[in-house]
C-alpha positions in Angstrom: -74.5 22.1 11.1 -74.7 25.3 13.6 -73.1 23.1 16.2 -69.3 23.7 15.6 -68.8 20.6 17.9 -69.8 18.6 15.0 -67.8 19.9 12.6 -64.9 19.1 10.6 -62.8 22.1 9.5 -59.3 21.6 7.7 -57.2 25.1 8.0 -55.1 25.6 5.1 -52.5 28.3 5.2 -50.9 29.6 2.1 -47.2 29.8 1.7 -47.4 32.5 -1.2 -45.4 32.5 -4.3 -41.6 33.0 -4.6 -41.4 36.0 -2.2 -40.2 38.0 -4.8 -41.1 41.1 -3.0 -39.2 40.4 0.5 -36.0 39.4 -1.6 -33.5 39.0 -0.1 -35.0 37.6 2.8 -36.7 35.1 1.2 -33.8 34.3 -0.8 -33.1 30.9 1.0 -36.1 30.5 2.5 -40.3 30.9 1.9 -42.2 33.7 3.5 -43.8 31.8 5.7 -40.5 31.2 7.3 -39.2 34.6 7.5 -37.9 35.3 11.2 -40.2 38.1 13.2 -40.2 39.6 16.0 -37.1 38.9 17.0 -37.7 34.9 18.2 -40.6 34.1 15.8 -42.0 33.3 12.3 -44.3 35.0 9.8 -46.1 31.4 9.5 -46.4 31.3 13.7 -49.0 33.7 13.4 -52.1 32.4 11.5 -50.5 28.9 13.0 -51.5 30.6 16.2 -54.6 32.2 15.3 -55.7 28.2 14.8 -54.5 26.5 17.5 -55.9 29.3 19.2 -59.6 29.1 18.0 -59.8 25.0 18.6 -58.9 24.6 14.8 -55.8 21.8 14.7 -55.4 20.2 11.8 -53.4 22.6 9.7 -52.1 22.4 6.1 -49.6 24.2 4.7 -49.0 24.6 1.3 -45.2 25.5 0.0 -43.6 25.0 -2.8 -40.4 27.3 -2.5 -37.4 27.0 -0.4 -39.2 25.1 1.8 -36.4 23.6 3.5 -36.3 26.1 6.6 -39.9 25.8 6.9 -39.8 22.5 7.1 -37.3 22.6 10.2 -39.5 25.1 11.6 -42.8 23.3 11.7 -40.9 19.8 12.5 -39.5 21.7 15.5 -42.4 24.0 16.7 -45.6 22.2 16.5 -46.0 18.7 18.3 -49.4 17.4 19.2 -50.0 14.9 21.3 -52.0 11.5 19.8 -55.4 12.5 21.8 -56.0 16.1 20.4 -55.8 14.5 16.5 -54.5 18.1 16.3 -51.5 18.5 13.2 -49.4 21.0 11.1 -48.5 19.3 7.9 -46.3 20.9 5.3 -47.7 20.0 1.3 -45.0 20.8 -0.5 -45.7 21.1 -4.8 -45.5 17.2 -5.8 -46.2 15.5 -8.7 -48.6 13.0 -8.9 -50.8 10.9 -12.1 -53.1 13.1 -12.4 -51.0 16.8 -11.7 -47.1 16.9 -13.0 -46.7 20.7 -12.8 -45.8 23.2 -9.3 -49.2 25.0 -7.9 -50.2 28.1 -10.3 -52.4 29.9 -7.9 -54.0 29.5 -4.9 -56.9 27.8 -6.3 -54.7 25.8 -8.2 -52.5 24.9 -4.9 -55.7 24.0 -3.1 -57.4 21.7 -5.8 -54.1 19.9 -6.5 -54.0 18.6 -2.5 -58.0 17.6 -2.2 -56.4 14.0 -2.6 -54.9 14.7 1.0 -58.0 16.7 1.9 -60.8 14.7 1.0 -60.1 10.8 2.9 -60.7 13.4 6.2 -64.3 13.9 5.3 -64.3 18.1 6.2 -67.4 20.3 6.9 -65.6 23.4 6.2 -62.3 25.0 4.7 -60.4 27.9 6.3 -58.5 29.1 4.1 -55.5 31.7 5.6 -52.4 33.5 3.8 -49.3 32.6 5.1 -48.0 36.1 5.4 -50.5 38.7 7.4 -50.2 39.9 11.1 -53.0 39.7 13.1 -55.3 38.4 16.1 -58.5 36.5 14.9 -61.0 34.9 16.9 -61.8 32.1 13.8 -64.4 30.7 15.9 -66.2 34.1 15.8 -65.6 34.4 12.1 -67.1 30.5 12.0 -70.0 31.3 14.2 -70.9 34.7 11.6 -70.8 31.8 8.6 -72.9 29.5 10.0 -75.5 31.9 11.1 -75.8 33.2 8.1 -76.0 30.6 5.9 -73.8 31.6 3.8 -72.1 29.3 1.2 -68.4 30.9 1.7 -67.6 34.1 4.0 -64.8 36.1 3.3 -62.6 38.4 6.4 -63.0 42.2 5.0 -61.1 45.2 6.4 -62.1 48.3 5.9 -59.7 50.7 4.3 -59.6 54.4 2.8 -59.9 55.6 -0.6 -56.2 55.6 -1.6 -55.4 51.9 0.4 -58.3 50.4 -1.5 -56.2 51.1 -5.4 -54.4 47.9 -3.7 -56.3 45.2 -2.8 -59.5 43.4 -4.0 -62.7 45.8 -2.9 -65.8 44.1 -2.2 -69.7 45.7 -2.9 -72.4 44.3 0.3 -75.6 44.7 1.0 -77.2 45.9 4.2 -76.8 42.1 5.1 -73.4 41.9 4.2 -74.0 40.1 1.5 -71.1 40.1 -1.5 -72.8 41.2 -4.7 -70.1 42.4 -6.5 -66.1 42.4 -6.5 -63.4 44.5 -7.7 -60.0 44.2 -8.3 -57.4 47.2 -7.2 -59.7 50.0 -8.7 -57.8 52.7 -10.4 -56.7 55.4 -8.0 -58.8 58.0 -10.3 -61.8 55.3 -10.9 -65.1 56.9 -9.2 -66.0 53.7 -6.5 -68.8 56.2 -4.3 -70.9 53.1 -4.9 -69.0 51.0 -3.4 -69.1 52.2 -0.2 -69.5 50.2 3.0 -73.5 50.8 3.5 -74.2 52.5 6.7 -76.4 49.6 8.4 -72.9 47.6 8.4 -70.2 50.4 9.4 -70.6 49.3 13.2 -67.8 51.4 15.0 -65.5 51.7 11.6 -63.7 54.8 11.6 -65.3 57.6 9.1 -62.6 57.8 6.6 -62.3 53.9 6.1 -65.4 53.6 3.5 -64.7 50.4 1.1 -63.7 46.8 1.9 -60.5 45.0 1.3 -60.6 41.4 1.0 -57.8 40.0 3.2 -57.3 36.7 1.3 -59.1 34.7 4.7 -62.0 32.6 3.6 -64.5 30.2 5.1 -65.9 27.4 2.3 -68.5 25.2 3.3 -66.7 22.2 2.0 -69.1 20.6 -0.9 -69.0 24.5 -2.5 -65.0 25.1 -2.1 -64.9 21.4 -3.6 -67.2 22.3 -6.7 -65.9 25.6 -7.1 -62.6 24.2 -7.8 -63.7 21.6 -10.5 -62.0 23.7 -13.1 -59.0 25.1 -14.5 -59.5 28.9 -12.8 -55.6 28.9 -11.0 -56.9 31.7 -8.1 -59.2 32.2 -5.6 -59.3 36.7 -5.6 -58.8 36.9 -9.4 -61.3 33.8 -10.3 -62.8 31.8 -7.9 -64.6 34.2 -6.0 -66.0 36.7 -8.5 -67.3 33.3 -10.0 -69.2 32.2 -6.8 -70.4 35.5 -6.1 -72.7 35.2 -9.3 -74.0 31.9 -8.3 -73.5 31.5 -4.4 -74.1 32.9 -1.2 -71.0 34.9 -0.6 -70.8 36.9 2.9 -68.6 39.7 4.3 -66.6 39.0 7.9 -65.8 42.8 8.7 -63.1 42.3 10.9 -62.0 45.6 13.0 -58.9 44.7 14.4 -55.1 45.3 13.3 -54.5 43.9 10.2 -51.2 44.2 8.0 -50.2 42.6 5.6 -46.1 42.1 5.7 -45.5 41.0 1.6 -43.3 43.4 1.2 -39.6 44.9 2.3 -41.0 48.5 3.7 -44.1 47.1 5.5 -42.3 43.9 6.9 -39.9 46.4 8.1 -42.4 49.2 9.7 -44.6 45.9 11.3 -41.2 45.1 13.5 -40.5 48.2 14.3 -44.0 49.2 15.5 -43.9 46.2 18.2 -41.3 48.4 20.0 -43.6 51.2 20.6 -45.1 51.6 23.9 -48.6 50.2 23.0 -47.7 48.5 19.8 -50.4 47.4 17.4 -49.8 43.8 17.4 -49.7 42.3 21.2 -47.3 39.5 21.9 -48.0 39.8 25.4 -51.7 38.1 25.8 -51.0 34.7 27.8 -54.2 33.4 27.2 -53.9 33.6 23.4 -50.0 33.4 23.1 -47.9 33.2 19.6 -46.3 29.8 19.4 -42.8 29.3 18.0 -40.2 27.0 18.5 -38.9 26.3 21.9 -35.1 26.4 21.4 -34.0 26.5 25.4 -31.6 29.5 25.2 -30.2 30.7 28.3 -31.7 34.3 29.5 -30.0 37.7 27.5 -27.0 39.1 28.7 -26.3 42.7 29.3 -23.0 44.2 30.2 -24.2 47.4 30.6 -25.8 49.3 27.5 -28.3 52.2 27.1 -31.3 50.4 26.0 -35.2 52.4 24.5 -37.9 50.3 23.2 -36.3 47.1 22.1 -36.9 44.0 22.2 -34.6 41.8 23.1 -34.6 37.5 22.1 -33.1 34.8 23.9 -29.5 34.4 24.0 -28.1 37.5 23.3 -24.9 38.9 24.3 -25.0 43.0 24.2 -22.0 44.9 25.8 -21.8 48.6 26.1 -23.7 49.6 23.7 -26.5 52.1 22.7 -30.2 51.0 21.0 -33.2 52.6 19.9 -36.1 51.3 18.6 -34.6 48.1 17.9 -36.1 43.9 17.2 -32.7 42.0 18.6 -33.1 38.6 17.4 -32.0 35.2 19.1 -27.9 34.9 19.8 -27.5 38.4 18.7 -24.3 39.2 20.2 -23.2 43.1 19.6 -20.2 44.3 20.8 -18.6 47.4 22.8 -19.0 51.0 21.4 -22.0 50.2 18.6 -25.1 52.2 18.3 -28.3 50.9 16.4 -31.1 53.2 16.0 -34.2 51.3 14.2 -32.7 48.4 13.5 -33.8 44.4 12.9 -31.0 42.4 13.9 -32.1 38.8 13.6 -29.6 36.8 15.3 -28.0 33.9 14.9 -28.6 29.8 14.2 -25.7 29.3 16.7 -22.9 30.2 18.6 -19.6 30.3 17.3 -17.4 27.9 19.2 -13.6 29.0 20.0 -12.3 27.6 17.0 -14.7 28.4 14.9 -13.7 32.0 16.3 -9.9 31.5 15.4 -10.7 30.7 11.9 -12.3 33.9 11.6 -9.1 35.6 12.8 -6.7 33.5 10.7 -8.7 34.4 7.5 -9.5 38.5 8.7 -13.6 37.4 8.7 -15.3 39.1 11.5 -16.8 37.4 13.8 -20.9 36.0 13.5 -22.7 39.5 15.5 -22.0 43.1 15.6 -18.5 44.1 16.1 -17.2 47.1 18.1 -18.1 50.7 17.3 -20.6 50.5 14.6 -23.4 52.8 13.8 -26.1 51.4 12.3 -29.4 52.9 11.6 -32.9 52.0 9.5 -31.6 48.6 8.3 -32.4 44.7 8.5 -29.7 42.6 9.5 -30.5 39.2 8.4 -29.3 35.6 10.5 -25.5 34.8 10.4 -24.5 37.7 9.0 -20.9 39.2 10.2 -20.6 42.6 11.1 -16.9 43.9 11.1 -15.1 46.3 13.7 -16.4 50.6 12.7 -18.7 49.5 10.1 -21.1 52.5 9.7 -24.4 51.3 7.9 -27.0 53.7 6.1 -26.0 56.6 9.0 -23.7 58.3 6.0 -26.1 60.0 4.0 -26.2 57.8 1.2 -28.9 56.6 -1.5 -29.0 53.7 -3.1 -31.5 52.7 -5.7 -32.9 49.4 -4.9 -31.4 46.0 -5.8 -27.9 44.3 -5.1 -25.1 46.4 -3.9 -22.8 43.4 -3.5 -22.4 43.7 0.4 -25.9 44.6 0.8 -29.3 44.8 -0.8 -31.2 48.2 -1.0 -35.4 47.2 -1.0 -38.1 50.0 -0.9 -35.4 52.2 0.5 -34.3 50.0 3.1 -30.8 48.5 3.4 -30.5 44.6 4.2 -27.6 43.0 5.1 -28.4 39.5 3.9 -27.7 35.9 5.6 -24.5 34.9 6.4 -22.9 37.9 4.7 -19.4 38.9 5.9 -18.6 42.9 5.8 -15.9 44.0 6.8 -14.1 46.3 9.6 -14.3 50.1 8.7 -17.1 49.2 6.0 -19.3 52.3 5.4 -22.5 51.8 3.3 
């Protein structure tokens, strides 16, 4: 079983819940789909990370608004009939034996081994739908099968205030899992649940405990009787069961890690790729981020002072000032507007000349960023319509979070959401 030739792993990425946290961007779509990074989706990147490592036949388990990411996947990822490579979409469907929508991961998992199991797998990789990072998964692989272990779990190491939020795992000076914790109370003493000093490698000093990131490898005969049950997920359930009867290892992993379930840190991730050296690298061609290939023409700039943006396919930007900005596909923004920090993400298409005059006949601005706006700290979601003067969250004032009727206010932030219309002279 060493030789990874041999093998027969099934990568199954999870689509996550309703998204309640990235409302309102997940209001008509999943998480998975979520647009990043200006051209791409949250689900291209563990999508990559496989593809990447040799690992093509990929699952992916949905059950909300799954529309988009249906259009996305159909679109994106095409493999030809000699790699026997795939990404399939399961969507929650009822069936004799199960009539209700997934209840957990575990639960999402078990309910698709009738998919899973005619394919005869050697292994399971399980990956969340909604995390940015670069992972070699046939390292990871290579660390489970050398150890023997029965599942192996990815681990990041985290400080004493980050580990309050995630699943915190006890190992051995094998890195061996022999104990598991869920989001320890900040004021809860955990000093012996540090990461023992035989396995700190190179981590920095201050990051002492370990956070499961929700990545697992599962021999396939264990992941298969692990599940012969009613326990719904795998962090709550399923793993602090194995770890009393199974071989359960850590996979430290030491690169950047984030995970983007939420408004604020969806927001910061974006921003942080126009830094100089940003944390997450788009720019490695032998590993690259695949997306769909929509055949835009190049961006087009009459004249504009530009810092550390990027810029999408497609755009049209006139005269105009930005900082620190993620400018989606089609964006087109107008003469006299200033955007400091801002995630624009474009548009499905261009407005055609009629299209245009219908917008004039009933007073709706046009799809894009009209002329002399100031925007500032805000997400701009697709189709949205952006009015002549509009000032946006550059006035000085605070909104507590939820709907505003133009806009939404999340974990501070202010999102315009898709398709909305706001009008010339707005100020929010």
């Amino acid at each position: 079983m060493a030789n990874q030739e041999k093998m027969r792993v099934l990568s199954i990425i999870l689509g996550g819940g309703k998204g309640t946290r990235l409302f309102p961007l997940t209001k008509e779509r999943s998480k998975p789909a979520v647009p990043f990074g200006g051209k791409f989706r949250i689900v291209d990147i563990p999508i990559s990370n496989c593809i990447n490592s040799g690992y093509k036949r990929i699952y992916l388990l949905t059950q909300f608004n799954s529309y988009s990411l249906h259009m996305h996947i159909t679109n994106s990822y095409n493999f030809d009939s000699f790699s026997h490579g795939f990404v399939e979409i399961l969507a929650a469907e009822q069936t004799i034996e199960h009539t209700s929508w997934y209840e957990g991961t575990a639960d999402a998992v078990r309910k698709n081994f009738l998919h899973f199991k005619p394919q005869n797998p050697t292994h399971y990789i399980i990956l969340s739908g909604d995390q940015l990072y670069r992972m070699d998964l046939r390292a990871f692989m290579k660390r489970h099968l050398d150890s023997g272990a029965d599942v192996t779990i990815a681990t990041t190491a985290v400080n004493r205030t980050d580990a309050s939020g995630f699943g915190i795992m006890k190992i051995d000076s094998t890195n061996r899992i022999t104990e598991f914790m869920e989001k320890p109370a900040p004021d809860m003493n955990i000093d012996s649940w540090k990461i023992p000093q035989e396995a700190r490698g190179s981590l920095p000093p201050e990051k002492e405990y370990l956070a499961s990131m929700g990545i697992y490898i599962f021999n396939a005969p264990v992941m298969e009787e692990m599940l012969d049950n009613s326990m719904t997920d795998f962090g709550k359930e399923i793993i602090p069961a194995a770890i009393k009867t199974k071989k359960i290892n850590s996979y430290i992993f030491g690169g950047y890690w984030e995970d983007i379930g939420t408004i604020r840190s969806f927001y910061e991730a974006n921003i942080n790729l126009t830094e100089n050296t940003p944390q997450f690298n788009f720019y490695d061609e032998n590993e690259p981020i695949y997306t769909h290939m929509r055949n835009l023409p190049p961006s087009k700039i009459n004249r504009a002072d530009i810092h550390s943006t990027i810029t999408a396919e497609g755009c049209i930007i006139t005269d105009c000032k930005l900082e620190h900005c993620v400018i989606g596909i089609r964006s087109v923004i107008e003469t006299g507007s200033w955007l400091d920090g801002v995630i624009s993400m474009g548009a499905d298409f261009y407005e055609s000349d009629e299209e245009k005059q219908d917008n004039a006949a009933h007073n709706r601005p046009n799809i894009g960023i009209g002329h002399g706006c100031r925007i500032s700290h805000a997400i701009i979601d697709k189709n949205a319509h952006i009015g002549d003067n509009c000032s946006i969250n550059v006035s000085g004032n605070h909104y507590d979070d939820g709907d505003h009727g133009l806009f939404y206010c999340a974990d501070g932030i202010i999102v315009i959401p898709k398709n909305a219309v706001i009008p010339s002279g707005t100020v929010i």
